[in-house]
C-alpha positions in Angstrom: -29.0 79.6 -20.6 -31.9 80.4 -23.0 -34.4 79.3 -20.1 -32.6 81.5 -17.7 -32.7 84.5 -19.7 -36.3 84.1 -19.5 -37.5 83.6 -15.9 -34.8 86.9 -15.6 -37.1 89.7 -13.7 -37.1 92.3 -17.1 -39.4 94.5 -15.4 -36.6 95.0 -12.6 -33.7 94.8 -15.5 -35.4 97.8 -17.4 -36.2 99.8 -14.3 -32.7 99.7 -13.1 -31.5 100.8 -16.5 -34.1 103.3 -16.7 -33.1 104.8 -13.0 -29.0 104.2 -14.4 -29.4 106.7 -17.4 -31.2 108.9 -15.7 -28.8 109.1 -13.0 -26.5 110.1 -15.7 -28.7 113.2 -17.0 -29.4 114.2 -13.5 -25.5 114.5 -12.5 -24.9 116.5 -15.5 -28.1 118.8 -14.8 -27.4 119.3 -11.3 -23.3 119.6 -11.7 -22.4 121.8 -14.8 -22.3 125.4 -13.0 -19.8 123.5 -10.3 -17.8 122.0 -13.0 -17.3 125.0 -15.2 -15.7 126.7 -11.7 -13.9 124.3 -10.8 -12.7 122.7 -13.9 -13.0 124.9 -16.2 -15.7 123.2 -18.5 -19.5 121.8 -17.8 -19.1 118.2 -18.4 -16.0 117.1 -15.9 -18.4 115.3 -13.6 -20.8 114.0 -16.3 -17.5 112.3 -18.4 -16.5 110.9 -15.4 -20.3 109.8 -14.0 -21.2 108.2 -17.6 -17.5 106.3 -18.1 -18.3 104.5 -14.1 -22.0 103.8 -15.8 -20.7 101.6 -18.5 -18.1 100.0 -16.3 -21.1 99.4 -13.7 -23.0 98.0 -16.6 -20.2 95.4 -17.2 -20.1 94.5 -13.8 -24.0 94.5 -13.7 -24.0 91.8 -16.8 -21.2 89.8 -15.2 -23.3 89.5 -12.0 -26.1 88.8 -13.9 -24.6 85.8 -15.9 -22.8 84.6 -12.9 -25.0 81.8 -10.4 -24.8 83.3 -7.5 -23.8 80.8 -5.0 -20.4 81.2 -6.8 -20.0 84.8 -4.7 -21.6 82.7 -1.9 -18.1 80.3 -2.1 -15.9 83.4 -2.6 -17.9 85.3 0.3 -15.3 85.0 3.4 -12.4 85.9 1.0 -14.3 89.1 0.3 -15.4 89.4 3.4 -11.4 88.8 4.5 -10.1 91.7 1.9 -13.4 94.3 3.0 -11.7 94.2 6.7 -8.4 94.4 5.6 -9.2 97.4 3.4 -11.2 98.8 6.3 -8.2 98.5 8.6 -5.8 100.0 6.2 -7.4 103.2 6.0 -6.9 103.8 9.8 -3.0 104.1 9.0 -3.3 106.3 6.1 -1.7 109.6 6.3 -3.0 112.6 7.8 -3.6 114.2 4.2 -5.5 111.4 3.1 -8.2 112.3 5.4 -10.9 114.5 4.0 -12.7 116.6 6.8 -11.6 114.6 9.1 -12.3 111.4 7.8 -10.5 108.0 6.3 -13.4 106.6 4.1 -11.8 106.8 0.7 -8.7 104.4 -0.6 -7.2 104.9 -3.7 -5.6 102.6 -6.0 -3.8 104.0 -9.2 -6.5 105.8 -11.1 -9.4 104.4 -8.8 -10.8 106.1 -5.5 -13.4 104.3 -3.6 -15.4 104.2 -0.2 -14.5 101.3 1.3 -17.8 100.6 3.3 -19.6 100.1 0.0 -17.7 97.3 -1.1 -18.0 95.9 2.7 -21.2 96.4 2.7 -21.9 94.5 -0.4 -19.6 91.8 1.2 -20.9 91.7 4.3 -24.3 90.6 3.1 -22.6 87.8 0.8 -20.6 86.6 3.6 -24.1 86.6 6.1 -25.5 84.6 3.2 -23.8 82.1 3.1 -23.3 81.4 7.2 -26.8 82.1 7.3 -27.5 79.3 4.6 -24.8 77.2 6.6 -26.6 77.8 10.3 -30.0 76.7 8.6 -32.1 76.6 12.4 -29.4 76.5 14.7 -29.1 80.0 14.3 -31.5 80.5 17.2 -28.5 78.7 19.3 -26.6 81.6 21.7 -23.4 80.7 20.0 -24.0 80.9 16.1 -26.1 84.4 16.9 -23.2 85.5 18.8 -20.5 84.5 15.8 -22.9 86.1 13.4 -23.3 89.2 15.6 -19.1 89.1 15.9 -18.9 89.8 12.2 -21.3 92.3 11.6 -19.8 93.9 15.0 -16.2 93.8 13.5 -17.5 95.7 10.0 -19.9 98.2 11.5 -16.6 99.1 14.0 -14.5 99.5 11.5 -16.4 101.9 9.1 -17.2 103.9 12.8 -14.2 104.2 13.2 -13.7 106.1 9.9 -15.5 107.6 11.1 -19.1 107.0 9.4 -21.6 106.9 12.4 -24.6 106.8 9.6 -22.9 104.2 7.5 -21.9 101.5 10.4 -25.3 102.5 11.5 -27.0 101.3 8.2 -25.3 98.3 7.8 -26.0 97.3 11.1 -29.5 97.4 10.7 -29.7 95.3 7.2 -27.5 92.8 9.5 -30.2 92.7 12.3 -33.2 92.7 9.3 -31.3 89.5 7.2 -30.8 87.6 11.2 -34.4 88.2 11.4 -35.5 87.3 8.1 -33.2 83.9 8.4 -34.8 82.8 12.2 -32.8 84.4 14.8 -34.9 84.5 17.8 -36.6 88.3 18.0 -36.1 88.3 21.9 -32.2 87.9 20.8 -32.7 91.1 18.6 -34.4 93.3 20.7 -31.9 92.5 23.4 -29.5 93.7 20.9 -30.7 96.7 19.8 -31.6 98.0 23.6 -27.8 97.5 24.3 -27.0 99.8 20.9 -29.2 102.3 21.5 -27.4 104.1 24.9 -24.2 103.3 22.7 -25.4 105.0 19.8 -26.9 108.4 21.8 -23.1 108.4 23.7 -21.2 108.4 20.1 -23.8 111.0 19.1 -23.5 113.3 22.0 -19.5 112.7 23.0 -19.2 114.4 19.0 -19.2 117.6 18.9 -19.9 117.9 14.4 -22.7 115.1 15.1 -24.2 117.0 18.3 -24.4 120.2 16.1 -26.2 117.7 13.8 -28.6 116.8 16.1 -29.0 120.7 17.3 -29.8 121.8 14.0 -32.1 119.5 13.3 -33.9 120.2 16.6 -33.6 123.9 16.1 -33.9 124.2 12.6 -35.3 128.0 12.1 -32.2 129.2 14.5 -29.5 127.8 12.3 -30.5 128.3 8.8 -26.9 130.4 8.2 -24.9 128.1 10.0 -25.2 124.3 10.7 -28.7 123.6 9.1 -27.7 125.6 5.5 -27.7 122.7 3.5 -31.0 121.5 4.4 -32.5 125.1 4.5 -31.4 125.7 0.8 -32.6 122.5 0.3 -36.0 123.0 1.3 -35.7 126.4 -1.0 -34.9 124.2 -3.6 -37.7 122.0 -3.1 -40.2 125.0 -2.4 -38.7 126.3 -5.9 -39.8 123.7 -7.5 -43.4 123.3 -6.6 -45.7 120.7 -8.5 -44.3 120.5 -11.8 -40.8 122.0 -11.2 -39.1 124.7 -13.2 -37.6 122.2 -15.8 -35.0 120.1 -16.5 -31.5 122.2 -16.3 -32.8 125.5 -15.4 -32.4 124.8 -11.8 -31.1 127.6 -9.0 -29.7 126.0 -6.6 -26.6 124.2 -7.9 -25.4 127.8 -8.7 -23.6 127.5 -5.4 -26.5 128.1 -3.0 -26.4 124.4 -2.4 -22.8 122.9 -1.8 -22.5 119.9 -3.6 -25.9 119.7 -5.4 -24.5 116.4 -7.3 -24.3 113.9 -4.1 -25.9 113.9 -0.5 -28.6 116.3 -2.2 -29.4 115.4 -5.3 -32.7 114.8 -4.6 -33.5 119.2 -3.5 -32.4 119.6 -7.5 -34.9 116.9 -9.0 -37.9 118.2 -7.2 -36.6 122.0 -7.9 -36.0 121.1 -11.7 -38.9 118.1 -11.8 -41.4 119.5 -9.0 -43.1 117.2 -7.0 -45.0 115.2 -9.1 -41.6 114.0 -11.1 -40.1 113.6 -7.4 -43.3 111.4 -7.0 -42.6 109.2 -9.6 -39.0 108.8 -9.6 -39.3 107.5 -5.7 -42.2 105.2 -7.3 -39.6 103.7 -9.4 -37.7 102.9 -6.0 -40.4 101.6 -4.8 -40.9 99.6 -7.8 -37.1 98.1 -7.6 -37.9 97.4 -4.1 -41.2 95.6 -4.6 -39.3 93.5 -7.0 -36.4 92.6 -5.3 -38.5 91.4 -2.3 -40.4 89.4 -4.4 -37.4 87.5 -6.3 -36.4 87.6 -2.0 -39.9 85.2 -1.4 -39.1 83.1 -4.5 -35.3 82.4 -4.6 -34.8 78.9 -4.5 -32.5 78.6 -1.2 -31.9 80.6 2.5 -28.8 82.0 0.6 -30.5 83.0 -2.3 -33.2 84.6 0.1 -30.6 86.7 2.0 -29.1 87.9 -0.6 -32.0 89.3 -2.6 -33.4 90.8 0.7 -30.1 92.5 2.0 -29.3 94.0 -1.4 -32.8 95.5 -1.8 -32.9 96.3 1.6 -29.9 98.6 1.4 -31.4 99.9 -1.8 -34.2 100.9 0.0 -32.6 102.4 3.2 -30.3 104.9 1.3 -33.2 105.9 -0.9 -35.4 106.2 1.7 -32.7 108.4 4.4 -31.1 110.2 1.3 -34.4 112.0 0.8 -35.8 112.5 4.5 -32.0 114.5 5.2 -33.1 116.5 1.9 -36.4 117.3 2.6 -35.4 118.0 6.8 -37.2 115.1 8.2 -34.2 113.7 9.7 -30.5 115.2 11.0 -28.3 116.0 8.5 -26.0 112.7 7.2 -23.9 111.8 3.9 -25.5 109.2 2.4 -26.0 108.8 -1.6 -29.0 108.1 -3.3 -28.6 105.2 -5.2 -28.3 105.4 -9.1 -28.7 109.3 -8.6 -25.8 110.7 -7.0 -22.7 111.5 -8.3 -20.3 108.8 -7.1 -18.6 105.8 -9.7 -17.7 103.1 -7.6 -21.3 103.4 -5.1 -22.8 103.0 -8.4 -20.7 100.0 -9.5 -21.2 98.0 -6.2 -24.6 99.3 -6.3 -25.3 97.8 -9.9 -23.1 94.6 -9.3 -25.4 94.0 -6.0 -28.6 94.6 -8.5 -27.2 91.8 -10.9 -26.8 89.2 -8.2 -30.5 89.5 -7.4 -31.3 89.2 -11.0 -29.0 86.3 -10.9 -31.3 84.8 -8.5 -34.3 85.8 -10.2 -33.0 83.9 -13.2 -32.7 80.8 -11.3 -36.3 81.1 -9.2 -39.6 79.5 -10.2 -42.6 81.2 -9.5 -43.4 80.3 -6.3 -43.2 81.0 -2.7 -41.2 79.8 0.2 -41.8 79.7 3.5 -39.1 80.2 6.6 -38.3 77.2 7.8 -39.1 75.8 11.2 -43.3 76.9 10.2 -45.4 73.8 10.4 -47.0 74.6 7.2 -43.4 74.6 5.4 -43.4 73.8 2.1 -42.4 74.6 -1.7 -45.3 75.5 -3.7 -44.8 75.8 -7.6 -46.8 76.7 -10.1 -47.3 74.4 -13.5 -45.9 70.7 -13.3 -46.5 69.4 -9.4 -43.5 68.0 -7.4 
């Protein structure tokens, strides 16, 4: 245990603690002036943000402690109860639907988006096949079995619908196939047969077509469908280099609608400016460069897969979450991690974070190569083998 606790990647462990509390201060910054008119009080969202933060610290210290090919062995049962949950919320009554949408399930006291504990289990279940395939999974038939489960969790959250989040956990499924062998003429094959899909679902809908409008004529639809990104980019603008300070932000006096989720990151760089925006996303970028690297070292396939698809999805939201805010890409709701206000994102989001510790814990320093390379081999450091 003691050696564990040691090889445990501390620089990652302080950085995700570092981007946890923050989150924390940033939720209450960005959320008081909604809180006090809708609740009467500022701190209904920060009470409810920093109780989820401890519970997603348990959780984080629990995955931590816990070897992680123990959530490879429970993998298809969580796999099992993510498509059953998914499937239940397509029977859920009208007035459970918000905008439109079954993405939510609620049980007793606890509401949660369903696609973020399938995404989480998604990539445990891939782990473990993939570990299971080893080089077979260039055969037709195991792609094709692995495709069949990605296919039946991506349809499912569509189906929500959630074009953006089947759309994301689609491509950290293609991105852990490719990482674990799967022939690349099998994947681009794949993705050419998505694509016309993808533009149809885009274009059949009209809310996603306005999307897609606004984005394309942005300076026409600044009062209508391209508000939130046009107030965003105020926001932003506001801020310039060094921001106007923490708290004394405009924009989450109702010029921006929900400044505590999808666009968090328009009330940092107003209240932060650009240079804190800089270094918060270098802090990403840190927890990503870290979690790739426990990726190259873990000591299995499973291990691999798992510390690549968490990071990788880590890296993704980050990385859309702040193109929708600053206009770069169509408007979409998707959370930046640690940041935005949401408890249970956050706890699968930190229990995902403590399995790659997990692994990090259990990893010399070495490297690994993918298998099938004629130059294969296990190189460590210190005492040869």
């Amino acid at each position: 245990m003691i050696a564990r606790q040691k090889s445990l990647d501390r620089p990652l462990f302080a950085a995700l603690l570092l981007m946890l509390g923050f989150g924390i201060v940033l939720v209450y910054s960005s959320s008081f002036a909604l809180s006090q008119h809708r609740y009467g009080g500022p701190d209904f969202y920060l009470a409810r943000q920093s109780i989820r933060a401890l519970l997603a610290i348990a959780c984080f210290m629990i995955c931590i402690n816990v070897d992680y090919h123990q959530w490879g062995r429970v993998s298809g049962i969580a796999y099992l109860a993510a498509v059953a949950l998914l499937a239940s919320l397509l029977f859920l009554p009208a007035h459970h639907a918000v905008n439109g949408a079954r993405r939510w399930l609620t049980l007793g006291p606890v509401q949660f988006q369903v696609s973020d504990f399938a995404r989480l289990a998604l990539i445990l279940f891939l782990a473990r096949k993939c570990e299971e395939a080893k080089t077979d999974l260039q055969q037709p038939r195991v792609f094709i079995k692995l495709l069949a489960i990605t296919g039946l969790i991506c349809g499912l959250v569509l189906a929500e619908p959630n074009f953006s989040t089947a759309a994301i956990i689609g491509s950290i499924a293609l991105a852990i196939l490719f990482i674990s062998g799967a022939r690349f003429w099998h994947l681009c094959a794949l993705v050419l047969s998505v694509i016309p899909v993808a533009a149809l679902l885009v274009l059949r809908t009209p809310y996603r077509r306005a999307r897609i409008s606004g984005y394309l004529n942005f300076s026409n639809h600044q009062n209508d469908i391209a508000y939130q990104t046009y107030q965003s980019l105020v926001g932003l603008g506001n801020g310039g280099l060094f921001g106007v300070g923490l708290g004394k932000g405009e924009q989450k006096f109702f010029y921006l609608p929900e400044p505590h989720t999808d666009f968090i990151v328009s009330i940092l760089g107003e209240e932060i400016g650009f240079i804190g925006l800089l270094a918060v996303l270098a802090v990403f970028a840190f927890i990503v460069c870290r979690g790739m690297r426990i990726a190259l070292n873990a000591p299995d396939r499973m291990g691999r897969v798992m510390a690549f698809g968490f990071t990788a999805a880590v890296a993704l939201y980050a990385v859309i979450n702040a193109s929708v805010a600053s206009g770069l890409i169509p408007t979409t709701g998707v959370p930046m991690p640690f940041l935005s206000y949401g408890g249970m994102s956050l706890i699968f989001t930190m229990c995902s974070m403590g399995i790659v510790l997990n692994i990090s814990s259990r990893s010399s320093d070495r490297m690994v190569f993918t298998e099938g390379n004629p130059a294969s081999a296990v190189h460590r450091r210190g005492k040869g083998r």
